[in-house]
N, C-alpha and C positions, 0 to 999 in steps of 0.2 A: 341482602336479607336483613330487613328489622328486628332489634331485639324485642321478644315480646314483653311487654307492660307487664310489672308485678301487680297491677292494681287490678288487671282484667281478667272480669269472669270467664275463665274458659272450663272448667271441671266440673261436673255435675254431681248432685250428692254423694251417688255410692261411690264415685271414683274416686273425690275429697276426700271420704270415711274412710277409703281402703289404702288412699296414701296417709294418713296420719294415725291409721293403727284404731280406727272409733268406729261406732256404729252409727250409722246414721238419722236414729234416734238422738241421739245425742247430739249429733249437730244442732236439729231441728229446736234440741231444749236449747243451747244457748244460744239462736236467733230470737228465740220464745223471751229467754232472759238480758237480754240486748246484750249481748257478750260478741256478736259479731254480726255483721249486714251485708249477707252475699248479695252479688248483684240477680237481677231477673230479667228474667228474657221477657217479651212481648207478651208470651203466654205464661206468665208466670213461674217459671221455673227457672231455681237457684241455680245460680253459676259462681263459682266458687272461683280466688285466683290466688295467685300463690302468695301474698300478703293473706287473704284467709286462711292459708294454710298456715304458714306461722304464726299467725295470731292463734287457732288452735294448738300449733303446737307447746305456745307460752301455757294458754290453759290450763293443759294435761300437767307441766312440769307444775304450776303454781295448785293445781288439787293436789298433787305429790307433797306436795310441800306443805301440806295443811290447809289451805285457807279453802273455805267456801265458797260458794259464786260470787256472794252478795261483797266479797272481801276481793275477790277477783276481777270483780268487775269495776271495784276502785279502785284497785292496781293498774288493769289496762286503762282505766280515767289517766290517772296520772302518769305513764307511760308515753299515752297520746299526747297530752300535752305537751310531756317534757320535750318532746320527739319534735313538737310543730315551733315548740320557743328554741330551739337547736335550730332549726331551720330557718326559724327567722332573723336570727342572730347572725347566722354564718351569711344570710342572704346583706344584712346592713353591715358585716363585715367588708365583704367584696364590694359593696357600692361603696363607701369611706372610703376600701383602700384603692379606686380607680377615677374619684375625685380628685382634680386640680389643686 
């Protein structure tokens, strides 16, 4: 059995809303506000995957925490980033150290 892909949309809105405590209004504003980009089926309809679930759950914590969207939505900027220069670091790590 395959472990399934955190990247893959499998969850549909209400079910997204209902595991992360939201309405699903809410979701719909921070796809509205580029705060997250579920996938879509052929017909159009959001599929949510468990990376969108944590990326909402950072949300909720970081409006607790005061900041707005507009302030929120440069945090997950710089987040993603720091998150892809980790990867690519660790990635020219391993090749370096399996160089001759």
């Amino acid at each position: 059995m395959r472990p399934v892909r955190r990247d893959r949309g499998v969850y549909g809105i209400s079910v997204a809303a209902e595991l992360v405590g939201m309405g699903a209004q809410r979701l719909r504003l921070y796809e509205t506000r580029g705060l997250l980009e579920p996938d879509r089926t052929a017909g159009g309809t959001r599929r949510y995957s468990q990376d969108d679930l944590d990326r909402l759950r950072r949300i909720d914590a970081l409006l607790e925490a005061g900041l707005n969207l507009a302030g929120i939505a440069m945090v997950l900027d710089l987040q993603d980033e720091n998150r892809l220069l980790h990867h690519r670091l660790d990635q020219r790590q391993t090749h370096d150290h399996h160089e001759p």
